[in-house]
N, C-alpha and C positions, 0 to 999 in steps of 0.2 A: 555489651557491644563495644568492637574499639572504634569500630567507623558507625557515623549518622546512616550512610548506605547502605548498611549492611545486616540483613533479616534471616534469623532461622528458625527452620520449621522441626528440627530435631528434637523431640522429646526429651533427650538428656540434657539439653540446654535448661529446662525445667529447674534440676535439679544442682548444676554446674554452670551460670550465667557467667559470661562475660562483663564487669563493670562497664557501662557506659560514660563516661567522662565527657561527654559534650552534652546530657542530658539536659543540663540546664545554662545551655550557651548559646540564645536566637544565632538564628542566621541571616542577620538584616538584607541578605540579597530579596528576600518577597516585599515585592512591593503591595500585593495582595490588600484589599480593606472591602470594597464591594461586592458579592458575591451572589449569585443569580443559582438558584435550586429552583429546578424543573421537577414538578410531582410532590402532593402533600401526602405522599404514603406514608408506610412504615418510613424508608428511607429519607424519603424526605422531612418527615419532622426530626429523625436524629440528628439530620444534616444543618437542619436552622438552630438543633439546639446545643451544637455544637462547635459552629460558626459562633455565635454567641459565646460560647464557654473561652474561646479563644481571641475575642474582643473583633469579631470580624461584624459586617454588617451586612446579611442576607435578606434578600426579597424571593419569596419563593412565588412561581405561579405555578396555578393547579386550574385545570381548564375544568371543573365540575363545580359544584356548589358549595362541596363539603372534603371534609380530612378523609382519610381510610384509605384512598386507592381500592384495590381489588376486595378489600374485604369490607365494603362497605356495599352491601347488600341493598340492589333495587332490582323491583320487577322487571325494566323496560331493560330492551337491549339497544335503545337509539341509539344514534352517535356514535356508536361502534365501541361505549364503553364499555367493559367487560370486569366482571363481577361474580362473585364467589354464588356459588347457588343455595339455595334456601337452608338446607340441612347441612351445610357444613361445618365439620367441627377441626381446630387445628389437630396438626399430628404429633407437634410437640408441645411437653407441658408449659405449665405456666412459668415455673421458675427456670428452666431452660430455654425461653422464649422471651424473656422480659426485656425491659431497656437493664442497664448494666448500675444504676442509678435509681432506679424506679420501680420497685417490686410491687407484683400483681396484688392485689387486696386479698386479705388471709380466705375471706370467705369465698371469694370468685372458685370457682373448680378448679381441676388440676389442668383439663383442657376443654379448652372456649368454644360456642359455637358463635358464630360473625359477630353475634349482636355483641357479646359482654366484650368482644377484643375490640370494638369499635370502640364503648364504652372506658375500653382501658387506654386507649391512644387518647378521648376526648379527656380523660383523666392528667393525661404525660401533658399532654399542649396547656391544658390549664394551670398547671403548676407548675412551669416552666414559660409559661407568657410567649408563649408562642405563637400565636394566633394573628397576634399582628404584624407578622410577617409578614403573612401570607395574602396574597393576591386573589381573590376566587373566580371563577368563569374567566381568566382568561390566559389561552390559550399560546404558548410558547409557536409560534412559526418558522422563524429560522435563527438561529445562533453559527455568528460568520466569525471568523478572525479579524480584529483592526486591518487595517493598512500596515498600521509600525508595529503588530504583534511578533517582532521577530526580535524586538526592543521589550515592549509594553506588556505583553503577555495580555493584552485585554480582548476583548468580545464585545460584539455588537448581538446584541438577542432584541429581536422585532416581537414584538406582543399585539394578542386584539382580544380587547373588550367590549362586548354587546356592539359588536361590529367596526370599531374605532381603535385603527392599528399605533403602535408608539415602538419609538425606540429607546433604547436604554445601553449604555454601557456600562460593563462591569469588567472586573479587576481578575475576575475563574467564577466556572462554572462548575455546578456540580449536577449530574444528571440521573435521575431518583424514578424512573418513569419502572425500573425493572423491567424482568421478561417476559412479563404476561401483557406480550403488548398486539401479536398476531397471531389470527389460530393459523395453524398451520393443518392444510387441509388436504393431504398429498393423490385426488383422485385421479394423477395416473398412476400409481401402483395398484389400482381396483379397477380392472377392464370390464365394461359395462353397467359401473354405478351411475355414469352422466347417458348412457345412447341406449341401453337396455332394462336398465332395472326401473318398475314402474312403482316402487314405492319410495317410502320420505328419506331424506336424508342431511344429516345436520351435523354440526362441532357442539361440543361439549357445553363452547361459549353460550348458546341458543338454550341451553338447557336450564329451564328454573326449579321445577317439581316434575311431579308423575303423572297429573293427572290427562297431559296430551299422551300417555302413553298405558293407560287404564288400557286394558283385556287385550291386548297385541303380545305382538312375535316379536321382539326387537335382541339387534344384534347391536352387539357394543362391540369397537373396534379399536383394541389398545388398554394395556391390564397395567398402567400407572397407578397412582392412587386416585385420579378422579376416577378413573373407567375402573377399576374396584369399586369404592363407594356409589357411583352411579349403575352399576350393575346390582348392587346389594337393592338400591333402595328402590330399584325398578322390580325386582323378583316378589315384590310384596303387592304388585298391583298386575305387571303385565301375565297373559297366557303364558308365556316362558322367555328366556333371557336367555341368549348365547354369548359369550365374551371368547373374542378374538385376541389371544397371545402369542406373539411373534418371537416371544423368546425366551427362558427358565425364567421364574422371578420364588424369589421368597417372598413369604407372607410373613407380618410380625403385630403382634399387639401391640396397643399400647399399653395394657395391664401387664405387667408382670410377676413375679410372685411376691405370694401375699398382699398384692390389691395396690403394688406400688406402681409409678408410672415409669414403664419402659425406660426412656429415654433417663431419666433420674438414676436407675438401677446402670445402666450399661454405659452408660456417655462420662466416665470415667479418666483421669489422668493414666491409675493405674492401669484398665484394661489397655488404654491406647499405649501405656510403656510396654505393656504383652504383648501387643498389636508388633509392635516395633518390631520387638526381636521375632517375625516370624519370616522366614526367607521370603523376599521380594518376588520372586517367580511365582511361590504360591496366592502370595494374597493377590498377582495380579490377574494370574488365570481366574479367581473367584469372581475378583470385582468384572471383569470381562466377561463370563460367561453366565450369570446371574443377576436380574434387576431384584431390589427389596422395596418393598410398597408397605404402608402401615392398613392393617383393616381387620380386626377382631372378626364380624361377620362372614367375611367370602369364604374360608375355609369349611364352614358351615354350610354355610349356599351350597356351595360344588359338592358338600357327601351328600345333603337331601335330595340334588337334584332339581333345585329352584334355579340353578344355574348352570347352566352345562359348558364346561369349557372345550373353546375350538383352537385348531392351530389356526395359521397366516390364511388369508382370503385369497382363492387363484383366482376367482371371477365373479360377477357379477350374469346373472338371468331376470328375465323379465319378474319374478315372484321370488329366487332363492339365489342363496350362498353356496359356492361351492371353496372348496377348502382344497390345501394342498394335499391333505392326505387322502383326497380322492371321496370324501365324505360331501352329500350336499346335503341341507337345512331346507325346507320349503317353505311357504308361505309368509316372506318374512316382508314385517309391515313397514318397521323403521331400522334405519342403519344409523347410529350415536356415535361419531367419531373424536376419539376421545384420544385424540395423537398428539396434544400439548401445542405449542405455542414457540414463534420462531418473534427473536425482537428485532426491530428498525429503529432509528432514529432518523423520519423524513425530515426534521426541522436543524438538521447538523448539515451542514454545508456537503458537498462530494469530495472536499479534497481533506475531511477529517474523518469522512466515514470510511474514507478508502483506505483509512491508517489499518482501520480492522475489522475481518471479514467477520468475527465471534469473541467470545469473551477471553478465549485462548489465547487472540492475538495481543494482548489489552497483558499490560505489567504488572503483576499481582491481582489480575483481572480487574484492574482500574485504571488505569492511564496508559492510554497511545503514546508507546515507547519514544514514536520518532516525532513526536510534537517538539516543536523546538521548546516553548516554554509549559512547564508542567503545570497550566491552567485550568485544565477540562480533566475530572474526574467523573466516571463510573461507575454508580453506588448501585449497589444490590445486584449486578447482572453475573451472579455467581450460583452454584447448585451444593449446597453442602449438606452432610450427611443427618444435622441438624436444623437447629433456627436459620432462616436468612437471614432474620430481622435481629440475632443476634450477629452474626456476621457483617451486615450491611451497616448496624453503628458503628463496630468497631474500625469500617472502612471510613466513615464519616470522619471518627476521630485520627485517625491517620492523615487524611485529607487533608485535615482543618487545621493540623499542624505542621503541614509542610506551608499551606497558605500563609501562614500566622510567621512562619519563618524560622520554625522552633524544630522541625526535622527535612531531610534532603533528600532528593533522589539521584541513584548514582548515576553514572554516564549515559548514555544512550547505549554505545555499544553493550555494555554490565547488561543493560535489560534485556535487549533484543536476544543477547546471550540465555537470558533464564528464559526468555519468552521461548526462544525456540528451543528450549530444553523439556520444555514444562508441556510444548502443544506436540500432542499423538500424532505418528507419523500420517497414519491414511486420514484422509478428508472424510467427516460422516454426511449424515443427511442432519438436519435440523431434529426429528425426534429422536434420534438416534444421542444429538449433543445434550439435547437435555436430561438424560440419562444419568450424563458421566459425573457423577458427583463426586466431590472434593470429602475429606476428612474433615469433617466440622473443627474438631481440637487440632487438628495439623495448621488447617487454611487460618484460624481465629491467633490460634498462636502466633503465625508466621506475623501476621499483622501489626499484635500488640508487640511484637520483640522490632517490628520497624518504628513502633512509636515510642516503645521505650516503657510499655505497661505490663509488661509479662510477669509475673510472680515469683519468683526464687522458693519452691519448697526445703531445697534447705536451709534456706536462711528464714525460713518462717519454724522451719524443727527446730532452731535451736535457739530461736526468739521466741515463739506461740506455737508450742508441739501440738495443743488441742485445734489450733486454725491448719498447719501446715497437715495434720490428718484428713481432717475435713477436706483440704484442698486437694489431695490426691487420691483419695480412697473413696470420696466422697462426690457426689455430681461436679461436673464441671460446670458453675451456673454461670449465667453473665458476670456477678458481683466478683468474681478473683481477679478482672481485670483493672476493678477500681482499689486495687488494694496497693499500687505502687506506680509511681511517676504521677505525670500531669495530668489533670484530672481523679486525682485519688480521691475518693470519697471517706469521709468517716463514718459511714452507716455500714462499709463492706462485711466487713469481720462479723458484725452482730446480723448482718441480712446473710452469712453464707452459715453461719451456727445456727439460724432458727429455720432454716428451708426447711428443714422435714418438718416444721409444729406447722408451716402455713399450708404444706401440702396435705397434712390430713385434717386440719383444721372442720373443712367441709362433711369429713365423714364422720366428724367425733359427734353425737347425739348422747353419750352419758361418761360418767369416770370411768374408767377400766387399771387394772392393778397392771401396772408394765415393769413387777420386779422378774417375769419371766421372760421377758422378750428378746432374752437371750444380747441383750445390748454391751452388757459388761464382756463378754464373752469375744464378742466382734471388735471392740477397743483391743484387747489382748492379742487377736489376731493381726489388729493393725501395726499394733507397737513390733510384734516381731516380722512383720513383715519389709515394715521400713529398713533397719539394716541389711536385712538377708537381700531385696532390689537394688540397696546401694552397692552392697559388697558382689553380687554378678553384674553389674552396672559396670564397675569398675576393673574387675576381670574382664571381662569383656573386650575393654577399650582398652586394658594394658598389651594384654596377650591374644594379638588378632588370629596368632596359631590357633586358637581354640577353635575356630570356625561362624565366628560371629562381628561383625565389626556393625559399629552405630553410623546409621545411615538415616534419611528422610522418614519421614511417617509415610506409612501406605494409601494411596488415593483410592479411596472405594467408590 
C-alpha cells in the first residue's frame, strides 16, 4: 500500500502487493487512550483484546451477567435479551471461526453447539486477562458527542448499575452489540395474522425447543438458516411442518467430501481467485436471485415429506394459510416467524444515528463517514459469506490501530465516495438486507490490506513454498492474518500447517495407514498449479484485449 488510506479488496493484490512504507510510522494525530466497548460478545471481547494489544485502555459494559452475547444460551427470554436456542450448532467450522491468535482445542469438534463455543470465548478471555475489563449488569444508556468533540473526538456514555446511573468519558467508542438486536416481525405483509387468524403466533426470538409445539400444524415463515434448522427440528415432533419460502435458496452441508467440513474444503484463496475471473454480470444475477443457507437435514425433510414446502403467504383465515399460488393449508396451530432481525442503537444520540440508516451507509461497514472525528466504530454489524466473528476481529484490529495512531482514514469525501459506490441502488426491507451478504475472503481481506496484515503469497513461494501453498490452496483460516504486520503472531505458520491434524483430531479413534490418501499426489497438483494461475494472472492484466481485466471480488 503507498497511502495509509488506501484498501484493496482485489484478489490479485494477494499475490502482487503494494509495499507499504508508513507501516511502521504512528500517526500521533489520535489522541485516543480511553475506550468505551459496548457488548461482551464475540465482538466485543476481540475489541478489549485488541485495545490492549495496541496499549489503549478499554472498559467494556455488558448489561447481562455473563460473556457470550447471543450465544450464550438461557431459558428465559426477559429483558428482551435474545439468545441462540437450545439445539444450535455453528455453521462454520472451528478453524474458520476462531480468534486469529487463538485456535479452538484439537479435541472440541469441527463445529460447536452453544455450550463448547461459550466454553471457548470463556477460554480466549482467560488467557488473555480480559475479564477485568469488563463491567457486568450494567447497561450502556446513551453515548453523546462532548461539547468540543469537534476538537476532542470524546464521548460522553451514561451507564446504570443495579439502578445507579454514572458518567464516564472516553477518548472512541466501539459498538459490539451486533445485529441480532431486533426481531423484526413485518405483520403487515400477512393480512389477517393480527384480526383473523385464531391461532399462536411468534418470532424465532420466543423459540427455545419443541416441546410447546409437540403434535401441531405449524407453519414457519422464512427459509434462512434458523427457519431451516427450526423447521427440521420441529418435523420430528409436530403433526406436520409447512416452511414459507419467498424466494430460490440453496441448500449446502456442512460435510463435504470425504467427511471434511464444507467451509474448509471451499472457502479457499484459490477458489475466490476463480471466483474473480468470472464475468461480474454472472456472479451478480446468482448472488441476486438465490439465498444459500447451511442445513444437511431439510433436503431430506422435503423428499420424505416431513416438510412440505410453501411459496409467499397471501393471507391469513381464522384456522389456515393461503399462499400465493392459490394453495391453502388448514388447520394451522402456530405461525414461527423466522424473518431475522433489524439492528437499533437506542443509546447513540439522533444526530449520529442519523449518519446511517444500515450498515451500507457506515465506511467499510464501520464508521459514520461524515463524523467529523473518527471516534465511534461499528464492530460486527456486517453479513459475510463466512465467520462474523472472524470478520468482526479483524474489524477490532483495524479499529484499534487507527485509535492507537498507527493507521488513518482518508477524507470524508474518499469515503462517502466508496460508501455510495458500495450501497445497492433500490432501498430493501430490513429481511431483505440481511440477506446480502459480503464475500468473506473479499470483505476480511479488504480489511487486513487497510491494516497493513494481508499476506503476500508470493512472497511466501519464494520464502516458505510449503506455507504460501497451504495459504492459497488450502483454507483460508483466521491464522494467515497474523502472519505479517502488527500483531504478527509466531504460532501462525505452525497453527495454519497443522489445521487439518486438529480438524480430524475428534474423528481419529485408531492408526490408519495414509500412504494412500492420494496427499502426495494433490502437492503435485498444487506446485503446477501455482505457475500456470500466475502466468493467466498476468496475461490477463497485461493484454486486457483478451477479454478479461482484474476487478473487485464478487459480493455474494
Amino acid at each position: 500500500m503507498g497511502r495509509r488510506d488506501q484498501c484493496f479488496a482485489n484478489p490479485w493484490d494477494i499475490l502482487f502487493p503494494v509495499a507499504d512504507t508508513t507501516a511502521h510510522c504512528p500517526l500521533w494525530d489520535s489522541m485516543v487512550r480511553r475506550v468505551a466497548v459496548i457488548g461482551a460478545g464475540v465482538g466485543g471481547l476481540a475489541s478489549i483484546k485488541c485495545c490492549l494489544d495496541e496499549g489503549l485502555e478499554p472498559t467494556c459494559f455488558e448489561r447481562s451477567e455473563d460473556i457470550g452475547g447471543i450465544w450464550r444460551y438461557t431459558d428465559s427470554t426477559d429483558g428482551g435479551r435474545i439468545s441462540v436456542y437450545r439445539s444450535v450448532i455453528t455453521n462454520t467450522s472451528k478453524e474458520m471461526s476462531c480468534f486469529s491468535d487463538f485456535p479452538c482445542p484439537e479435541d472440541f469438534p469441527s463445529f460447536l453447539p452453544h455450550s463448547l463455543l461459550l466454553e471457548y470465548f470463556r477460554m480466549y478471555a482467560r488467557h488473555f486477562d480480559l475479564l477485568r475489563h469488563i463491567r457486568f449488569k450494567t447497561t450502556a444508556l446513551s453515548v453523546k458527542k462532548r461539547p468540543d468533540f469537534t476538537t476532542s473526538g470524546q464521548w460522553e456514555v451514561v451507564t446504570e448499575t443495579d439502578g445507579i446511573q454514572e458518567s464516564h468519558v472516553f477518548d472512541a467508542v466501539m459498538v459490539c452489540t451486533g445485529h441480532y438486536q431486533e426481531p423484526h416481525l413485518p405483520l403487515a405483509s400477512f393480512p389477517g395474522i393480527e384480526t383473523r387468524f385464531k391461532g399462536q403466533y411468534l418470532h424465532s426470538q420466543e423459540y427455545k425447543d419443541v416441546e410447546a409445539f409437540r403434535g401441531k400444524r405449524v407453519l414457519v415463515v422464512g427459509i434462512g438458516n434458523t427457519g431451516g434448522d427450526l423447521s427440521v427440528e420441529l418435523s420430528r415432533v409436530a403433526a406436520k411442518v409447512f416452511l414459507s419460502a419467498r424466494r430460490s435458496t440453496w441448500v449446502f452441508s456442512r460435510v463435504s467430501d470425504h467427511g471434511f467440513p464444507f467451509d474448509m474444503v471451499n472457502t479457499t484463496r484459490f477458489n475466490h481467485f476463480l471466483d474473480w475471473l468470472l464475468p461480474s454480470a454472472l456472479m451478480k444475477r446468482i448472488s441476486s436471485n438465490f439465498k444459500v443457507i447451511i442445513n444437511e437435514e431439510l433436503p431430506f425433510c422435503l423428499l420424505s415429506g416431513t416438510i412440505v414446502l410453501k411459496p409467499t403467504v397471501k393471507e391469513f383465515t381464522e384456522s389456515s394459510a393461503v399462499f400465493e399460488d392459490g394453495t391453502t393449508e388448514e388447520n394451522i396451530d402456530v405461525v414461527l416467524f423466522a424473518t431475522g432481525y433489524i439492528f437499533s442503537f437506542p443509546f447513540l444520540e439522533e444526530s449520529v444515528r442519523s449518519l446511517f440508516d444500515d450498515n451500507r451507509s457506515l465506511y467499510k461497514r464501520i464508521f459514520p463517514p461524515q463524523l467529523e472525528k473518527p471516534t465511534l466504530a461499528i464492530i460486527g454489524l456486517v453479513q459475510l459469506t463466512g465467520s462474523v466473528m472472524v470478520g468482526a476481529e479483524m474489524q477490532a484490529r483495524w479499529v484499534t490501530g487507527i485509535f492507537a495512531g498507527w493507521n488513518k482514514l482518508p477524507p470524508t469525501s474518499r469515503m462517502m465516495a466508496d460508501v455510495l459506490k458500495k450501497k445497492p441502488p433500490v432501498k430493501r426491507n430490513p429481511s431483505e438486507r440481511e440477506n446480502l451478504k459480503i464475500s468473506f475472503i473479499s470483505y476480511t481481506d479488504e480489511i487486513a490490506s487497510c491494516a497493513s496484515v494481508k499476506p503476500s503469497v508470493l512472497r511466501l513461494l519464494l520464502t516458505d513454498p510449503r506455507l504460501a501453498l497451504a495459504v492459497f490452496f488450502g483454507p483460508c483460516t483466521p491464522y494467515q492474518y497474523r502472519l505479517v504486520g502488527r500483531g504478527k503472531w509466531s504460532g501462525a505458520r505452525d497453527a495454519i500447517l497443522t489445521q487439518w491434524q486438529r480438524t480430524l483430531k475428534p474423528l481419529r479413534t485408531r492408526v490408519v495407514d495414509d500412504s494412500s490418501d492420494g496427499s502426495d499426489g494433490w502437492r503435485w497438483m498444487c506446485l503446477l498449479a501455482v505457475p500456470v494461475a500466475l502466468a493467466a494472472g498476468f496475461l490477463l492484466s497485461k493484454y486486457p484485449q483478451l477479454g478479461w481485466r482484474p476487478r473487485a471480488g464478487p459480493q455474494l
